[in-house]
N, CA, C and O atoms as CSV, one atom per row, in Angstrom:
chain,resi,resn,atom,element,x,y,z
A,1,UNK,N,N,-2.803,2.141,12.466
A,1,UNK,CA,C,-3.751,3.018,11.823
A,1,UNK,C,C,-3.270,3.317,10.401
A,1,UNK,O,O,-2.095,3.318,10.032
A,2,UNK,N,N,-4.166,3.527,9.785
A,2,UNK,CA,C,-3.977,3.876,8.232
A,2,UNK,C,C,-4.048,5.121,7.537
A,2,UNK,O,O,-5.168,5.359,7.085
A,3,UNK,N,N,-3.290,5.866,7.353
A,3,UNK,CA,C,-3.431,7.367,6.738
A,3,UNK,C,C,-4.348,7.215,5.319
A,3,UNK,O,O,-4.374,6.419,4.380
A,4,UNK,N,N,-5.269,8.744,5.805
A,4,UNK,CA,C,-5.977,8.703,4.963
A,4,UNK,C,C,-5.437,8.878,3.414
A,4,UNK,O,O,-6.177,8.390,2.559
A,5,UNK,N,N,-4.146,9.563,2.925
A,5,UNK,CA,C,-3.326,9.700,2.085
A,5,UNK,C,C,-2.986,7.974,1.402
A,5,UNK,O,O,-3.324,7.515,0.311
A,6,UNK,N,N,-2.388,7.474,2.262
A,6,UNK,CA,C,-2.567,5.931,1.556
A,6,UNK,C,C,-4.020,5.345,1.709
A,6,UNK,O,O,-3.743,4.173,1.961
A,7,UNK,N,N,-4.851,5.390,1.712
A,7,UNK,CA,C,-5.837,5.112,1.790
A,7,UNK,C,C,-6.285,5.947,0.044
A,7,UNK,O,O,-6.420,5.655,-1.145
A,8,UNK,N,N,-6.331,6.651,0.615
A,8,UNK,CA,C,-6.474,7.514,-1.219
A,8,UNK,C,C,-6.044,6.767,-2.230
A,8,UNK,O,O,-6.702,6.340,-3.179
A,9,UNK,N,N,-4.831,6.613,-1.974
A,9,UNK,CA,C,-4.000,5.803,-3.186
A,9,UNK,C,C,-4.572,4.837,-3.692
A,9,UNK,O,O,-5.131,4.841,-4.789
A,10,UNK,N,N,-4.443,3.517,-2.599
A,10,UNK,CA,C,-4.755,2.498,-2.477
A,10,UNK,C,C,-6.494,2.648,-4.032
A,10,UNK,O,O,-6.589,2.103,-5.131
A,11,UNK,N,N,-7.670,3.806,-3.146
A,11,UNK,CA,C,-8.829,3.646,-3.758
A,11,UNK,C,C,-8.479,3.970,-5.613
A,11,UNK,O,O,-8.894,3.436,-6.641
A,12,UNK,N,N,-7.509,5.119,-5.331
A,12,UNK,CA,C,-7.692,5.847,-6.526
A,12,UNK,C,C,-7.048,4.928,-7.647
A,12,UNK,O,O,-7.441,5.106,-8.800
A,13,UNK,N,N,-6.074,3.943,-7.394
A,13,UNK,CA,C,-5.298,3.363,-7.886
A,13,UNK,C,C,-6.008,1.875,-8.480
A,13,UNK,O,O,-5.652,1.230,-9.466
A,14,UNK,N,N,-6.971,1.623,-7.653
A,14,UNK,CA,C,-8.046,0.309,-7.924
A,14,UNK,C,C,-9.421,1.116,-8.269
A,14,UNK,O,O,-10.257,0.630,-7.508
A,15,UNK,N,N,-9.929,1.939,-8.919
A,15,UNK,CA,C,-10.372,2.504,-8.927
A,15,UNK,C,C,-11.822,2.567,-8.255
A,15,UNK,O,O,-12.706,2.614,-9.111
A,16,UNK,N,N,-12.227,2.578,-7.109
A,16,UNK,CA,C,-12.920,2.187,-6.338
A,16,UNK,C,C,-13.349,3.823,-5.575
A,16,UNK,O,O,-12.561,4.694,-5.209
A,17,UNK,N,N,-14.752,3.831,-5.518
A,17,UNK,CA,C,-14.914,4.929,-4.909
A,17,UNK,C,C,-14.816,4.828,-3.333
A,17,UNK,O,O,-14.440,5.777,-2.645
A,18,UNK,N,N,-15.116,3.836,-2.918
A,18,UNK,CA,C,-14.966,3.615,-1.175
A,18,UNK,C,C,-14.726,2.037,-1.106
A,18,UNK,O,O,-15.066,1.166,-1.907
A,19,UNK,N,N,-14.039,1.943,0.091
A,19,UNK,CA,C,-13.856,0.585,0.596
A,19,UNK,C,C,-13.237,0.837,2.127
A,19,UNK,O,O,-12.370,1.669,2.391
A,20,UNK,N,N,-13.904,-0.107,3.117
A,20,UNK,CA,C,-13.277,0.108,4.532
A,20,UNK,C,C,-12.089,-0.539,4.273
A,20,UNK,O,O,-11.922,-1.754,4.384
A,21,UNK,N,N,-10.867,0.654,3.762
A,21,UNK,CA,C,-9.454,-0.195,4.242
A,21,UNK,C,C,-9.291,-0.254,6.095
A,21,UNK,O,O,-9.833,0.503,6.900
A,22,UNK,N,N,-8.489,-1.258,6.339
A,22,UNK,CA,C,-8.130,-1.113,7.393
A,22,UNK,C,C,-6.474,-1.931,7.368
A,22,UNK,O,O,-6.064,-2.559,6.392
A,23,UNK,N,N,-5.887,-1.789,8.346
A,23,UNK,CA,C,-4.625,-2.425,9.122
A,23,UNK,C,C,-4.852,-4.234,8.395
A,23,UNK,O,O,-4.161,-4.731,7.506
A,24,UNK,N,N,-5.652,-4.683,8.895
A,24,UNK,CA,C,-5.851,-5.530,8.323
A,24,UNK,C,C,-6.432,-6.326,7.302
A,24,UNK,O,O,-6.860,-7.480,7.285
A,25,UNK,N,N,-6.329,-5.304,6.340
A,25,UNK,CA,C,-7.273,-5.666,4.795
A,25,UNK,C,C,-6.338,-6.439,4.139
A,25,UNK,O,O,-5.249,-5.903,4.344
A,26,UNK,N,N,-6.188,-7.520,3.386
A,26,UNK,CA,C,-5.302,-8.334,2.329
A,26,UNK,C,C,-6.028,-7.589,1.085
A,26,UNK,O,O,-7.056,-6.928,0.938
A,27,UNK,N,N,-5.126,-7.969,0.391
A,27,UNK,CA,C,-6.139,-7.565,-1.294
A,27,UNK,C,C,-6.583,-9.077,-1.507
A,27,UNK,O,O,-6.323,-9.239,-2.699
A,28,UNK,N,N,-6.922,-9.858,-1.202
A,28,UNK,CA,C,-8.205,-10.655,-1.766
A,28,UNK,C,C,-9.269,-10.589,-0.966
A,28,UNK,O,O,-10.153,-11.442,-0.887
A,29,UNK,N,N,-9.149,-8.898,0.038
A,29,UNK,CA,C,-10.493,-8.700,0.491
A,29,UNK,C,C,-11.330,-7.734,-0.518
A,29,UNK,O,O,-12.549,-7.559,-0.538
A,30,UNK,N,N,-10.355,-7.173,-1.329
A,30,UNK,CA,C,-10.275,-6.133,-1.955
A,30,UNK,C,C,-10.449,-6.052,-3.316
A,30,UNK,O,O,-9.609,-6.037,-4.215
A,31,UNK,N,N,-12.760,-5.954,-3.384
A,31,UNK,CA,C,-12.228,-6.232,-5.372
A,31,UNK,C,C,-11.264,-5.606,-6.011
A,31,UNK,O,O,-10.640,-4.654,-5.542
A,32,UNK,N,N,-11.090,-6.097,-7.102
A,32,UNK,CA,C,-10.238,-5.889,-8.128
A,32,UNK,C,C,-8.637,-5.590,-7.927
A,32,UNK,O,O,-7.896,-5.067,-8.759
A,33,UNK,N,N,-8.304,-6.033,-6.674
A,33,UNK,CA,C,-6.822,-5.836,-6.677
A,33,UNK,C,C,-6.081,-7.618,-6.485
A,33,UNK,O,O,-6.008,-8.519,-5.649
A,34,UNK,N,N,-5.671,-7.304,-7.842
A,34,UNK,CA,C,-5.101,-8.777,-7.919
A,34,UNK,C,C,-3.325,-8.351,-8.169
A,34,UNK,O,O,-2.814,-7.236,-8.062
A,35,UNK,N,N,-2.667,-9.653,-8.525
A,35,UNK,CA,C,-1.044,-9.278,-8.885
A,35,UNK,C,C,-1.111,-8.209,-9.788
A,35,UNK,O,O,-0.297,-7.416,-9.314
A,36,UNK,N,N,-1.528,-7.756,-10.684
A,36,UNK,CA,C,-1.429,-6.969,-11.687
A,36,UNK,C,C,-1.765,-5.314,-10.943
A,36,UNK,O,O,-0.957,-4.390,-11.038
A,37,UNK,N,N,-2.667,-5.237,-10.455
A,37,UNK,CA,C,-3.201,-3.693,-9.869
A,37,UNK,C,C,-1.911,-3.735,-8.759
A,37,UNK,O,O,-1.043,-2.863,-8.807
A,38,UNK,N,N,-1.870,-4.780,-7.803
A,38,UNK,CA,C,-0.618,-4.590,-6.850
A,38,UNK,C,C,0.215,-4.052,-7.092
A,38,UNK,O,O,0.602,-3.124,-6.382
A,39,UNK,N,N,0.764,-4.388,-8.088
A,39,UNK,CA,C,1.985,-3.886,-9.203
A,39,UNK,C,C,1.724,-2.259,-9.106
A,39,UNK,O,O,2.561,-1.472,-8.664
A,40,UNK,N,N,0.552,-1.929,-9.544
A,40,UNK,CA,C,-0.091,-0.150,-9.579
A,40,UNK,C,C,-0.314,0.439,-8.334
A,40,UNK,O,O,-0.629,1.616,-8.159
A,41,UNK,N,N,-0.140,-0.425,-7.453
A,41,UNK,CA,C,-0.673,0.194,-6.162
A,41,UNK,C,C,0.704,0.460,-5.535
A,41,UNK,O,O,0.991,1.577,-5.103
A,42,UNK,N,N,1.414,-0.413,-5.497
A,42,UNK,CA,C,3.303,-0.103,-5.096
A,42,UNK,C,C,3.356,0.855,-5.977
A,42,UNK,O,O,3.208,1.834,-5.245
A,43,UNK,N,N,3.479,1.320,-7.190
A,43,UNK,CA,C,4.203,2.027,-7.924
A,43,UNK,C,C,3.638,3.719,-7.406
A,43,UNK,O,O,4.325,4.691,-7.092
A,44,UNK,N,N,2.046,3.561,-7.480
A,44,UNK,CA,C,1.506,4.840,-7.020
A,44,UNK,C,C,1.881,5.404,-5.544
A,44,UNK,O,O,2.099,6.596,-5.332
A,45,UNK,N,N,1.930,4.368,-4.530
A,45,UNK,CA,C,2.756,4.750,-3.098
A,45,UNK,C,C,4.074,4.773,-3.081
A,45,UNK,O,O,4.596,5.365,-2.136
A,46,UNK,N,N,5.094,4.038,-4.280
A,46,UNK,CA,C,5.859,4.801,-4.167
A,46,UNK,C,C,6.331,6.400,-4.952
A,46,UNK,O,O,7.349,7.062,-4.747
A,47,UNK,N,N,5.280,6.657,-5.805
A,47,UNK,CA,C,5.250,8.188,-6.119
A,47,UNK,C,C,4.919,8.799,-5.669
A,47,UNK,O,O,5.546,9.846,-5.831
A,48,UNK,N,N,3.629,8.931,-4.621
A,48,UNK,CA,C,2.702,9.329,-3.793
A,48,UNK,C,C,3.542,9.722,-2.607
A,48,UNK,O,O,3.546,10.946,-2.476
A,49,UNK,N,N,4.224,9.115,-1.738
A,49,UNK,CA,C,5.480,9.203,-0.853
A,49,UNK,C,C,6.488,9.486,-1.040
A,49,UNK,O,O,7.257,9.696,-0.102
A,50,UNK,N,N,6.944,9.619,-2.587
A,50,UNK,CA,C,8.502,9.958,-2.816
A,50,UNK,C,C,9.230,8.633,-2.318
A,50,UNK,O,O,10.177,9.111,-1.693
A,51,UNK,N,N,9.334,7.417,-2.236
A,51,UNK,CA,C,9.654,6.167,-1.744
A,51,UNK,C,C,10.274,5.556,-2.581
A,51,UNK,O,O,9.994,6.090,-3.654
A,52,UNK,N,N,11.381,4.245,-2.839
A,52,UNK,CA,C,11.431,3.392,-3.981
A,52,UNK,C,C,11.643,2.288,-2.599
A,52,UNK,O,O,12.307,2.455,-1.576
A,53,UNK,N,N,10.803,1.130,-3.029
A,53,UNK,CA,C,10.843,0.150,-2.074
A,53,UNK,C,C,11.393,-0.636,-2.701
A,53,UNK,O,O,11.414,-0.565,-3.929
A,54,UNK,N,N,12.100,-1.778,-1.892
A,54,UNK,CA,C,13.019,-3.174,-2.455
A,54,UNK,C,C,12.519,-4.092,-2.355
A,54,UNK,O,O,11.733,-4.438,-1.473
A,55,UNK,N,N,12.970,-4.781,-3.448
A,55,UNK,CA,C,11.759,-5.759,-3.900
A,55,UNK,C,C,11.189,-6.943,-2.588
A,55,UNK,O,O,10.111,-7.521,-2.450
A,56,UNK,N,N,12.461,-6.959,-1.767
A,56,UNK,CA,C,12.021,-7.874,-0.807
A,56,UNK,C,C,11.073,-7.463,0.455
A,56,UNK,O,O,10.480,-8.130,1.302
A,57,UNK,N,N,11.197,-6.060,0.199
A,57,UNK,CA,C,10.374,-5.210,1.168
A,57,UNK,C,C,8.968,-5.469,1.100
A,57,UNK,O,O,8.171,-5.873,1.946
A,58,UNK,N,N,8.796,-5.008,-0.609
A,58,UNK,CA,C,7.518,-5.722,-1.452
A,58,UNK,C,C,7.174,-7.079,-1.133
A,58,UNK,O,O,5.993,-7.314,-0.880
A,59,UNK,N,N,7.887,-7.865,-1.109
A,59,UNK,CA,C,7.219,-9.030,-1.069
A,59,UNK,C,C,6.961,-9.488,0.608
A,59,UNK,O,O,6.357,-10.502,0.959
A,60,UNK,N,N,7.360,-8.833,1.192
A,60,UNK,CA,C,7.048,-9.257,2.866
A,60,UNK,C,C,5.657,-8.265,3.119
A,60,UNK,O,O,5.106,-8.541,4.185
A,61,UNK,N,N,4.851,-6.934,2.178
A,61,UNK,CA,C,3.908,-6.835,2.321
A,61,UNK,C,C,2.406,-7.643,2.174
A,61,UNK,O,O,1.903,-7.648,1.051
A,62,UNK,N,N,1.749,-8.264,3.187
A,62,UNK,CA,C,0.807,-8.654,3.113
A,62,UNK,C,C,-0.516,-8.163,3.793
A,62,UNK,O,O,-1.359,-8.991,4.138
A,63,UNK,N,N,-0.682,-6.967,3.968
A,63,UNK,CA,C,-1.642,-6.237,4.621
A,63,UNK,C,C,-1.802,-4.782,4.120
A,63,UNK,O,O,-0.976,-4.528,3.244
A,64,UNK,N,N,-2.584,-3.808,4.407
A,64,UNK,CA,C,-2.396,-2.924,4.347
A,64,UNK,C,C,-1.445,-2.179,4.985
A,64,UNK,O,O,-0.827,-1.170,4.645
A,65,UNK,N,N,-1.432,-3.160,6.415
A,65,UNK,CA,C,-1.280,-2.283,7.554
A,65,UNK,C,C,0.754,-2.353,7.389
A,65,UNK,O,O,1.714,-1.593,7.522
A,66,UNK,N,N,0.491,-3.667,7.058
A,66,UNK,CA,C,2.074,-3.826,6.516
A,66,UNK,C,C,2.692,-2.747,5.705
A,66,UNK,O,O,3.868,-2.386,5.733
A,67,UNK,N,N,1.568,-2.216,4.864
A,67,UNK,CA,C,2.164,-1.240,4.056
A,67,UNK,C,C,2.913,0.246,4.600
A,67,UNK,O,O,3.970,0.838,4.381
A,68,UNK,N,N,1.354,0.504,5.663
A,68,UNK,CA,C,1.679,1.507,6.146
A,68,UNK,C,C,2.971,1.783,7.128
A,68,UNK,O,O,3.436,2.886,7.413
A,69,UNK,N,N,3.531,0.207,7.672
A,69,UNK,CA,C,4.713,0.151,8.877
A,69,UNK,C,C,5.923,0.793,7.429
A,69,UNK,O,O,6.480,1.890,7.427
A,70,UNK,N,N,5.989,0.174,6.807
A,70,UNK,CA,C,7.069,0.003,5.647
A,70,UNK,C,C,6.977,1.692,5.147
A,70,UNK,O,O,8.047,2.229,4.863
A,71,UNK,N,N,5.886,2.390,5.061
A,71,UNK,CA,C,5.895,3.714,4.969
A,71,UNK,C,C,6.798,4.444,5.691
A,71,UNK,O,O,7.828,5.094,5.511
A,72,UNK,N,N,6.069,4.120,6.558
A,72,UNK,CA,C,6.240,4.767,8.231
A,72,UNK,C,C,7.796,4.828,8.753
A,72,UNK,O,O,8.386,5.787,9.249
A,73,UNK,N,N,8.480,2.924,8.369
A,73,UNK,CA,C,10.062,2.936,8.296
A,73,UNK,C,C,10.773,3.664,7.511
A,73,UNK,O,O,11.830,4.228,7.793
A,74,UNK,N,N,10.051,3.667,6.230
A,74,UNK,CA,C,10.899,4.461,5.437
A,74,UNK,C,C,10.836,5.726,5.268
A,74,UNK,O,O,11.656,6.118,4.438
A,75,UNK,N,N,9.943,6.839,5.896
A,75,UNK,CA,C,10.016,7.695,6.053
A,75,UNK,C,C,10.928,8.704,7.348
A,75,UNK,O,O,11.019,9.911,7.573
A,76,UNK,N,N,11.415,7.621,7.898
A,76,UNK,CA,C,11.965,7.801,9.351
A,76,UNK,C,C,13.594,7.283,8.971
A,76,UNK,O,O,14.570,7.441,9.705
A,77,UNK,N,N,13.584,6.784,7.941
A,77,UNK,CA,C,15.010,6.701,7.447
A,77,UNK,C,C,15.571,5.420,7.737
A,77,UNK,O,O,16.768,5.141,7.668
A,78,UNK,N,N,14.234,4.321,8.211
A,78,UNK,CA,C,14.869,3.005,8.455
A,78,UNK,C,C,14.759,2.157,7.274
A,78,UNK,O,O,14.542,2.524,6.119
A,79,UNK,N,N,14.915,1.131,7.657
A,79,UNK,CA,C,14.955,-0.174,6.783
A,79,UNK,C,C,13.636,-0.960,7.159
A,79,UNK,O,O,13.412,-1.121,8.359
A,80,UNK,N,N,12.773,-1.446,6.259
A,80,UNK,CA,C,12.018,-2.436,6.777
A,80,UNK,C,C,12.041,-4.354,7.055
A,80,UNK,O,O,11.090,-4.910,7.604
């Protein structure tokens, strides 16, 4: 499941007034989020969360839902 808090981000950050994110959204489901907004969308979840993710963490995200596990680990004090 996807918190509505990253879900926020995600919109506010691509600037999009609605979009059904889900668990399984890629961003090439997702107008306007290409490499460049990605870039804005990590940076805003990790301000948004208080987070700094590693780069390899980053690059094993390919979902939303991915995002949210990697939240979820790192808020719990693990490693993803």
């Amino acid at each position: 499941m996807i918190s509505e808090r990253l879900k926020r981000v995600i919109l506010r950050e691509l600037e999009l007034e609605e979009f059904p994110l889900t668990a399984d959204t890629v961003a090439a489901d997702v107008p306007g989020w290409d490499s460049l907004s990605h870039v804005r969308v990590i940076d805003a979840v990790e301000a948004e969360f208080q987070l700094r993710f590693r780069s390899l963490e980053i690059l094993r995200v390919r979902s939303v839902g991915d995002l949210q596990r990697l939240i979820d680990a790192r808020q719990l004090g693990r490693t993803a």
